[in-house]
N, C-alpha and C positions, 0 to 999 in steps of 0.2 A: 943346159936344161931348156927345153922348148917351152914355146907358150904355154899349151894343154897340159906339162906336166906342171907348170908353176901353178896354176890358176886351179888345179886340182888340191896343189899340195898346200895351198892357202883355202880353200874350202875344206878341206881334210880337216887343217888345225883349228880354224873356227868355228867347226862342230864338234869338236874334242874341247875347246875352249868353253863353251856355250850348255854343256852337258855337266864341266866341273864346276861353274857356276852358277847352276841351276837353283832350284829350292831347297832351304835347308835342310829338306829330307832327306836328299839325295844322299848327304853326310852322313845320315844318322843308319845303326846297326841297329837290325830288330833283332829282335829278342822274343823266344815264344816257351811259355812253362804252360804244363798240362793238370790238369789236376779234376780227383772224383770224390763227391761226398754223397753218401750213402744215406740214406732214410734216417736212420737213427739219427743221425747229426743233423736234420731239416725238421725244421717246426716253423708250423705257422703261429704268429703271434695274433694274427686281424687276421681276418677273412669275413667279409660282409657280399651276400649276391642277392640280387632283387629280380625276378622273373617280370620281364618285359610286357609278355599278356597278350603279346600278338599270336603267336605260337606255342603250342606245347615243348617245354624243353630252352625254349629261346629265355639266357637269363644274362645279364650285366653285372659285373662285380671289379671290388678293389680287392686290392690283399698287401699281406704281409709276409715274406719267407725268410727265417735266419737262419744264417749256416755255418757252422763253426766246423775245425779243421782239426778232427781229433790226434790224426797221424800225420806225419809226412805233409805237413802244409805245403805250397806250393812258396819259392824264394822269388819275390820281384827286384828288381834293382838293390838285391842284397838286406831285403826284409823279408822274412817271414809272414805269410798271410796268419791270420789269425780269426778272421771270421765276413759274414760276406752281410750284405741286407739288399734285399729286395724287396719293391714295393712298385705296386701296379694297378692296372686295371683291363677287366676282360671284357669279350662280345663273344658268347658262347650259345651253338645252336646243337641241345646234347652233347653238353663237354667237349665240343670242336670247333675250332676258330681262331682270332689272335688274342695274344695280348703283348701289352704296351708293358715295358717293365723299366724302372730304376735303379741301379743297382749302386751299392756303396762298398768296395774292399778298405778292410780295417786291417792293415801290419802290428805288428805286437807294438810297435812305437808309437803307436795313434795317426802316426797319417795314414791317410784317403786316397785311394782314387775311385773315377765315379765313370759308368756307363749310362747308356740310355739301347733298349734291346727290343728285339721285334720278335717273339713266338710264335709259332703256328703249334697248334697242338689238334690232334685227332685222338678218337677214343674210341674202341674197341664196344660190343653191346653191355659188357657188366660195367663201364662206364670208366676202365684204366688207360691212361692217357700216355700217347709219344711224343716227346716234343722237341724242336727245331728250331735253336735261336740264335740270331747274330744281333750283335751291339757294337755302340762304338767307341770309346773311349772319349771324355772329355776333358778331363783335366785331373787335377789334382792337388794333395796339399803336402808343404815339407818334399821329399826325396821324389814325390810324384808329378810336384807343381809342372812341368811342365811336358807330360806324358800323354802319348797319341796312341791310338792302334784300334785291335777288336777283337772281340771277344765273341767267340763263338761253343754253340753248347748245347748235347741233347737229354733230352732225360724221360722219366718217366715217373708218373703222377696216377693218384687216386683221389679225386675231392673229397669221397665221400668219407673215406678212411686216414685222410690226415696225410696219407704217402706220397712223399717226393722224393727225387735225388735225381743226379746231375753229373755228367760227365762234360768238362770244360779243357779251353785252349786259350788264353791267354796272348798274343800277337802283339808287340810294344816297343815303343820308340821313345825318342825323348827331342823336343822341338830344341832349335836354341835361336836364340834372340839375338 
């Protein structure tokens, strides 16, 4: 074996070396479950919006969304989802614009895991909205404690009528220490 192939063939395995022990993410399998909840199953519990006064239309608001999994719940790390909460607050110029969202998934066992998610929503003149969100996972509790990913999701809303619903993806890992 000549110089050039040695000096190759130890760069070779030092970047093979260097890649296997990389970040413990590298380690970890994702995991992606998909799941839709329908209007009927979305109620808002709070919703408060305050018109800003600069503009006509231009208004700021928090809110509240629960959403429960009538069918075919979505299965995370071997639990059953059971119900979701969101909680937020918006910057709307005629029902368009972002908002900042919280989200909390509740398994049939009681543990947690928790987002943090970024909306853009646009709304059509009779004022029914699209909307386009990714989040990201932060932690969690019990089987979720130590769970990473994001969560992306679009849907489609009415303020003035009460209507939402949501077609979601789920993307998740688990860190290890």
């Amino acid at each position: 074996m000549d110089g050039t192939t040695f000096v190759r063939l130890v760069a070779s395995t030092a970047a093979v070396l260097c890649l296997c022990a990389g970040t413990d993410v590298w380690a970890q399998q994702k995991q992606k479950v998909s799941y839709k909840v329908d209007a009927e199953n979305t109620k808002y519990p709070q919703r408060h919006t305050i018109d800003v006064g600069d503009e006509p239309g231009h208004t700021v608001g928090i809110f509240e969304i629960h959403r429960t999994f009538a069918a075919n719940a979505p299965v995370v790390n071997g639990l059953k989802l059971k119900e979701t909460w969101t909680r937020g607050y918006s910057d709307y110029m005629q029902s368009n614009g972002l908002s900042t969202n919280y989200q909390t998934f509740v398994a049939e066992n009681g543990d947690r895991f928790y987002a943090v998610s970024h909306t853009m929503g646009q709304a059509d003149e009779s004022g029914k909205r699209s909307t386009l969100s990714v989040g990201q996972i932060t932690g969690g509790t019990g089987k979720f404690a130590a769970m990473r990913g994001l969560v992306r999701a679009q849907g489609a809303s009415d303020g003035k009528r009460g209507f939402n619903e949501t077609q979601a993806e789920i993307e998740y890992w688990f860190v290890t220490q």
